[in-house]
N, C-alpha and C positions, 0 to 999 in steps of 0.2 A: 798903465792905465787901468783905474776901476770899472770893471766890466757892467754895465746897467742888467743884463741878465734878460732882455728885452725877450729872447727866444723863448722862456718859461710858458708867456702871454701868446704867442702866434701859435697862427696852425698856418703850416706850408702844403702849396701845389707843388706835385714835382710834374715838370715837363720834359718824355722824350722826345726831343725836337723835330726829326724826322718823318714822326708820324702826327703831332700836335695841330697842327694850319698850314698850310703854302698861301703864302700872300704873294706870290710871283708868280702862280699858275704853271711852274716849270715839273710839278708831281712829289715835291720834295717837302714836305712842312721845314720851316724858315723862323726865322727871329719879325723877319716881316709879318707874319702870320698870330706869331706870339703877342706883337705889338696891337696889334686888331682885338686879341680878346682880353688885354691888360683888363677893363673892367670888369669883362665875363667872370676869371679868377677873383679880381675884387668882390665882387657881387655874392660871391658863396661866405664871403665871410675870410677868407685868408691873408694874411700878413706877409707873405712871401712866400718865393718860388725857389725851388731845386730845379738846375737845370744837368740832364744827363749832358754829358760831354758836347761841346759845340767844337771846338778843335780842330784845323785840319787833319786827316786822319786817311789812311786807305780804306777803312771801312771790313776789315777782317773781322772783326768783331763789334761793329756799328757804332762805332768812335771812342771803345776804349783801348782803341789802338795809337796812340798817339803822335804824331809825325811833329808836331808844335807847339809847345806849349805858352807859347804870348803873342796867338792871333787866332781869330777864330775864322772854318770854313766859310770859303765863298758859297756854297751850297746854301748855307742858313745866312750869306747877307754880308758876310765879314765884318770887320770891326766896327766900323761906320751902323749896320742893324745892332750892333750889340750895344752901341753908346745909347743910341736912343730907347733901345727897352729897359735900359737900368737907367733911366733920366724918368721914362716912364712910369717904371714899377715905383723908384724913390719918390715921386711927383703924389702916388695914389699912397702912400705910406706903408709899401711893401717891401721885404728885402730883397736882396736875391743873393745864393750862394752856387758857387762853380762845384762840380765834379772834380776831382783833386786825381788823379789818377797817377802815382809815382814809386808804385809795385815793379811796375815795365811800363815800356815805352812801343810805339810800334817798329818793326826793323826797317823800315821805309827812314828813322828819326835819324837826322845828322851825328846825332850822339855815334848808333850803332853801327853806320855806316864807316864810321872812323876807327870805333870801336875793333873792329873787327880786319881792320888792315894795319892796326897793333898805331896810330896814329896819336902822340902824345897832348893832352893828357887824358884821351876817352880811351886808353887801352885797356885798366881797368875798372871803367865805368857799369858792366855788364859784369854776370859770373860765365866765366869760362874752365873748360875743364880738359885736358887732355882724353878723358876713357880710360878703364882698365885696359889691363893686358888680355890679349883676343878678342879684341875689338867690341869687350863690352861697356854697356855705358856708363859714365862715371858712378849714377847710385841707382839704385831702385824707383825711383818717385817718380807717380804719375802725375800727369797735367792734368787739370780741372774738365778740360776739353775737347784733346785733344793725344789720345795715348799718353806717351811716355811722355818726360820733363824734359827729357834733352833733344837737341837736333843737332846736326854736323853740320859745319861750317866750311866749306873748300876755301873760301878765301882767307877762315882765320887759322885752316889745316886744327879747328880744336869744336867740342861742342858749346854749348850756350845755352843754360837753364830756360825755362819758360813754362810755370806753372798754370799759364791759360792757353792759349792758343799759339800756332807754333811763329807767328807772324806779329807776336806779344812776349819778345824779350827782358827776363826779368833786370832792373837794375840792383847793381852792389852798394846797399847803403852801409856797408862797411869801407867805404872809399869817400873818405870826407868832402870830396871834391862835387860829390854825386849828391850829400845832403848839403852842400852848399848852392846846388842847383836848384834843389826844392824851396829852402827859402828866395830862392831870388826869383821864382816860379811863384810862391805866396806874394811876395810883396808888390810884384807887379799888379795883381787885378787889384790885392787890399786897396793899393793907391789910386787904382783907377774908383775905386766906390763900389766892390761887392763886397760882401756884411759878410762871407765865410765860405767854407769849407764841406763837402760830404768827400770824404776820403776814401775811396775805393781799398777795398781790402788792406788795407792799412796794418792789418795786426798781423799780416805777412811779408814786411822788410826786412827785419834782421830773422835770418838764418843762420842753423846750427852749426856753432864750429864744426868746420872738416866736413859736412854735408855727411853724414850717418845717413848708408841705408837705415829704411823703417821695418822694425820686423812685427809692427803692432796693429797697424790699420789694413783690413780688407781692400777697401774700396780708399782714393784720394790717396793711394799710401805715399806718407812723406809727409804730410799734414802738421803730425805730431814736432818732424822739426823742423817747420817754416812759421808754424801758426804762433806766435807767441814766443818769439824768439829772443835770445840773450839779451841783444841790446835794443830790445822793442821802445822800454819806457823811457832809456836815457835819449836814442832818436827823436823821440813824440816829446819829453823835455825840452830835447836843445830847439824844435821850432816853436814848441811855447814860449822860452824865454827869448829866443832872438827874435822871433817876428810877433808871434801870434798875441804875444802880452802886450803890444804897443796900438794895439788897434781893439775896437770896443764889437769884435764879431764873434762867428760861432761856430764849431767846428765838431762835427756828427762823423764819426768812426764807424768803416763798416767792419762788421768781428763775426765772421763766421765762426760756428763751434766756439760760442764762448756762452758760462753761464755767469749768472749775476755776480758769485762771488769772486770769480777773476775780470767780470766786467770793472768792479770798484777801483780795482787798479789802475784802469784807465781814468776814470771818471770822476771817481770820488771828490767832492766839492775841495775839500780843506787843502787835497794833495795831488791830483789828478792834472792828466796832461793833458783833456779830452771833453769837452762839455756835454756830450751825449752819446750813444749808441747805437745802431742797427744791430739786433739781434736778431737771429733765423729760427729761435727757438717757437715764438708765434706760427713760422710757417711750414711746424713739422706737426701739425694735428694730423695730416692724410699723407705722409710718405716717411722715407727712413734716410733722412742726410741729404736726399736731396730728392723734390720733384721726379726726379723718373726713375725712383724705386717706389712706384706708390703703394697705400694701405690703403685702408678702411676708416674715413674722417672718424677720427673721437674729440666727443668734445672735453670730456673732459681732461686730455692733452692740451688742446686749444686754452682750457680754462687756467689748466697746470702753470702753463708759459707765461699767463698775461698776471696772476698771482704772485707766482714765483719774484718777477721781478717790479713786480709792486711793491708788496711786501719787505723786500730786500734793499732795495735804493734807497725806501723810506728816510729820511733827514740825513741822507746821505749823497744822493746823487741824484737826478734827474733822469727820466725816461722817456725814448720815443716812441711813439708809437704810428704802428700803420697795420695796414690789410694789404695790401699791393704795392708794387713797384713794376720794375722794367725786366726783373729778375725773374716771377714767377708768374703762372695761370691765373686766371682770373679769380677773386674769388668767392663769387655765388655757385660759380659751377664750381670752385672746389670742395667751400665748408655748405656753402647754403642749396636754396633747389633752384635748376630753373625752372619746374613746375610753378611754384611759389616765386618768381621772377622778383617782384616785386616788394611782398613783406620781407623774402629770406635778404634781399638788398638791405633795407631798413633797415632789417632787424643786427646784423652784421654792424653797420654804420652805431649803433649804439654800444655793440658790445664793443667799441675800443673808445669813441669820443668824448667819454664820460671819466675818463682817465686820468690820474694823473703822470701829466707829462705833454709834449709838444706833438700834436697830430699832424699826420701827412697824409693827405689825400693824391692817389695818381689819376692822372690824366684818364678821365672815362671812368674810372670809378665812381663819380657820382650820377652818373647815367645807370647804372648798375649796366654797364658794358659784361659783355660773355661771353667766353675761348670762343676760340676759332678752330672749324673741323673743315678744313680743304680735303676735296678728291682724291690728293697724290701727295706723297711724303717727298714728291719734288719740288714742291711746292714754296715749302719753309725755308726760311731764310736765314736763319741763325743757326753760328758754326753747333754750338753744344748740341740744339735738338739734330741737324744733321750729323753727326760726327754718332749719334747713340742711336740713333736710327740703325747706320750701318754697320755698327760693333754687338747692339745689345737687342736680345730675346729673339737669334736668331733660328728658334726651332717654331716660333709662332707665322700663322700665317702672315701675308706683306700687309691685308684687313685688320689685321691684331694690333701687328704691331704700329701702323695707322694710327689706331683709336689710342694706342697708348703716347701719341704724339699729342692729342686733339686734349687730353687728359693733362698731359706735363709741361708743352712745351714752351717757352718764354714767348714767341713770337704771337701767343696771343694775348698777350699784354701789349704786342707792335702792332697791330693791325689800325687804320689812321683814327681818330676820333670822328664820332658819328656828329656831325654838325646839325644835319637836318635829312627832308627824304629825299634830295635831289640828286642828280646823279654824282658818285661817287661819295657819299654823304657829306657833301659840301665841304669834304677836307679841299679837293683843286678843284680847280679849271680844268687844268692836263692828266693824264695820262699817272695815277699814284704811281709811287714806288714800288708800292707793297699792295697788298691786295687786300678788302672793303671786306669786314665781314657780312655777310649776305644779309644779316636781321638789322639794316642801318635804317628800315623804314620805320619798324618796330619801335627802335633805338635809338632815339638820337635828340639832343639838346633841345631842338626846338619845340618839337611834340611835348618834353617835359615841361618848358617853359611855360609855356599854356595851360597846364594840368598842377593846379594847388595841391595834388594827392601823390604828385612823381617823386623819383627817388631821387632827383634834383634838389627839388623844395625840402625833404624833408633833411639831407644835407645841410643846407641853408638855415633851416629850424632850427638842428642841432650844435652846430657849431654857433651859429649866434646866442641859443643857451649857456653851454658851455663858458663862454666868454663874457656872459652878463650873471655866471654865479658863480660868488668866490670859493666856496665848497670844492668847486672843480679843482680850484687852482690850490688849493692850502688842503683839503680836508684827508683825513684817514680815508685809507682802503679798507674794505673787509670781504671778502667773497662767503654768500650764503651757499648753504647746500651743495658743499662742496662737491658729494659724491651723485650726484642728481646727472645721470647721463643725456637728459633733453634739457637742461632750465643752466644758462647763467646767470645768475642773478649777483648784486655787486653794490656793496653800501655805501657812498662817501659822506663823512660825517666829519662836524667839527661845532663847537658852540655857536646856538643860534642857528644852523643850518645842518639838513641834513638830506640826503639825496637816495633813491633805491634806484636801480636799472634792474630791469626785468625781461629778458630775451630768451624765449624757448626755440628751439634747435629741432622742433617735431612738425612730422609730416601732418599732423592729426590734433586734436583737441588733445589738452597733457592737462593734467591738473595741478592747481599753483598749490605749494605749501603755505601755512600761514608763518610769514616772517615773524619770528618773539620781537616784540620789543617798535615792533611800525604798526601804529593804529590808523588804519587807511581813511576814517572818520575825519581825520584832522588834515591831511594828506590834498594837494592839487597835483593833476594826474597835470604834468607840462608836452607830454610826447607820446604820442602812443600811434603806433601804426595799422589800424583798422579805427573803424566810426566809431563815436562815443556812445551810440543805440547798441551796436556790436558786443558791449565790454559786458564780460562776465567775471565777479570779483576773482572767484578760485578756480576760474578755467582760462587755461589759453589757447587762443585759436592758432592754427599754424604758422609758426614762425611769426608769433605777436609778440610785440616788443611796448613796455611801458617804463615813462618815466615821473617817479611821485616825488615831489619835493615838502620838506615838513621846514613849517619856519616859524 
């Protein structure tokens, strides 16, 4: 099938479901819920939705644990709510794509329960390993979240890899039987009518013959050989050519530790087994590999990342782009201020949507939503920021180490969406799951709604720009002033059309340089985040964001 390439054109919502709306008042956000704000998502301008894992699931890792993969929790509605919001979402001309999650499985999954009582033919559906000799573990390699990679098995008398959490068993896709599951895992929703794929760590299935201690990575050690493994591209092949080529969807890779030019591998238009990428490289401006080793935000790392792989995909491959996800901190309070709440929001929202490539906006991010800093680090709900809590910076006081929770943790990208200022900011009726960040009165959609100047609107502004000028979509990159540690500034240009994004990164008035080559005379200023009485040609006010278009 000729692919229409439809993903180029859209910007997607991603929804974690759990914390998104409860339309059942039971404290759970729901697909009932999802269904309620289909237009709201429309209304900003999006083409479709990414949905985190809906799945039944024990919830060890809040549904990328997977107990099912062709039904979805009665918690979010079951199959019956899911028909109706992809009848929905298709109805308003949006798409919608699944969570793909086929790294592991949860150990609750039929598979591993079989698995592990050596039951033909899941015996070896899982990696199993007997141990060395003196009871140690078969290698070296840590789990993402969890200590070590292995765990002991009494009833399979062997251990059982598990690069995430210990209740997140990896599977052997060197067991053909196991990538004959995943296709038939893809084809069931393709059929049912969702448009694709976002692949959970995907570039971690095929591991290294014979599983080699790692004698090379500090931290994650074992990385080196799970990430990118032997038979990475001939796996990501065989479900392109068996399934994924017969259907007209889309299919987003997430690649930790990956830079553009082994991105292409995957990607690249002419040869590629992967139509797009998650990269983490965008969200190492303020830490070192991951959130809770943090640094000192630079921007121009920030700037580095979003260049780098502009520049590089260029008539090459495709790029996505985002600021947030389910994965990390918010982020005003990480690159922007919350002093500045509200330009450093804006101004953030330009320095990616102006891009090319397919945006994603997360759920609360256009509210410009901000971490969450609970009383007690008992508080948190997710295994990783629990699990570094009690392993890591144990010479800091329990205060310290706190704030270093309130700074990294994922769970404040969980906390429910602020709906409005009523109690529990209009996520339920009942009793949430998870606990309200406290500034929901401050915070929250409806306030924005009302206000022409919110960071709602100016979302809405922007992507509707975006989307009504071809520059965005066809035009060259070029980053100005590269070395300019407060000012991204970022050219897209092509015949007939040409576009400047201008975002400073400063607490204070910063003075602009004069771009060579853009006579601002000729110039329509389309976005700019402070009043037009405000505007001073070669000065910016903090965290002032402009966009001129020359035509």
């Amino acid at each position: 099938m000729n692919k229409t390439r439809w993903y180029k054109d859209s910007v997607f919502y991603q929804i974690w479901p759990r914390s998104f709306k409860d339309g059942n008042g039971d404290g759970m956000g729901d697909l009932y819920g999802v269904y309620e704000k289909l237009d709201y998502i429309k209304s900003l301008g999006c083409d479709g939705i990414w949905f985190s894992p809906i799945y039944p699931s024990p919830g060890a890792d809040c549904g990328y644990d997977i107990s099912d993969y062709m039904d979805i929790a009665p918690e979010f509605g079951g199959m019956e709510a899911f028909r109706l919001v992809l009848e929905g979402a298709h109805q308003r001309g949006m798409k919608v794509l699944m969570d793909l999650v086929v790294n592991h499985t949860s150990d609750e999954h039929e598979w591993f329960q079989k698995s592990r009582r050596r039951i033909e033919p899941y015996t070896d559906y899982y990696i199993w390993r007997p141990g060395k000799p003196g009871g140690k573990l078969p290698n070296n390699w840590d789990s993402n979240f969890e200590g070590k990679a292995w765990t002991w098995d009494e009833v399979r008398g062997e251990y059982y890899l598990h690069l995430f959490a210990v209740k997140q068993p990896d599977l052997n896709m060197d067991n053909p039987l196991v990538r004959e599951e995943v296709k038939r895992i893809m084809k069931f929703w393709l059929d049912m009518g969702v448009d694709g794929f976002r692949e959970d760590v995907i570039t971690y299935i095929s591991k290294a013959e014979g599983l080699p201690d790692d004698h090379l990575f500090p931290i994650y050690k074992g990385m080196p050989k799970y990430n990118h493994g032997p038979h990475i591209h001939e796996y990501l092949a065989e479900f392109k050519r068996d399934v994924l080529d017969h259907y007209d969807c889309f299919t987003l890779a997430e690649a930790p530790l990956v830079w553009p030019d082994q991105a292409l591998k995957y990607i690249d238009e002419e040869n590629g087994q992967i139509d797009a990428m998650i990269q983490f490289q965008c969200q190492c401006a303020d830490c070192l590999f991951t959130d809770y080793i943090p640094t000192k935000f630079s921007l121009k790392r920030m700037k580095r990342a979003f260049s780098n792989w502009q520049y590089k995909l260029r008539h090459r491959a495709w790029n996505m782009l985002y600021l947030e996800n389910h994965d990390h901190p918010r982020i005003i309070s990480r690159y922007g201020s919350e002093k500045f709440w509200k330009e450093s929001g804006k101004t953030l929202a330009a320095s990616y949507l102006f891009q090319q490539g397919t945006p994603f906006v997360y759920q609360g991010q256009e509210i410009g939503m901000l971490n969450w800093k609970p009383e007690s680090a008992d508080m948190y709900e997710d295994v990783q920021t629990c699990y570094n809590y009690a392993h890591s910076a144990l010479n800091k006081t329990p205060q310290q180490r706190l704030e270093r929770l309130w700074r990294s943790s994922r769970d404040s990208a969980r906390t429910p969406v602020q709906w409005d200022s009523s109690e529990n900011a209009g996520f339920s009726t009942g009793e949430p799951w998870f606990y309200v960040n406290q500034n929901y009165r401050e915070i929250n959609v409806a306030q924005q709604e009302a206000d022409p100047d919110s960071i709602l609107n100016f979302y809405r502004k922007a992507i509707h720009l975006r989307k009504s000028l071809s520059v965005v979509r066809h035009g060259n990159y070029r980053e100005l002033f590269r070395y300019n540690s407060k000012l991204y500034v970022y050219a897209r240009e092509m015949k007939g059309q040409k576009l400047l994004v201008i975002c400073s990164f400063s607490n204070r008035d910063h003075i602009l340089p004069t771009p060579t080559g853009f006579d601002f005379s000729k110039a329509q200023l389309i976005l700019n985040n402070y009043s037009d009485d405000e505007l001073q040609l070669n000065v910016l006010k903090p965290y002032e964001c402009r966009v001129y278009l020359w035509t």
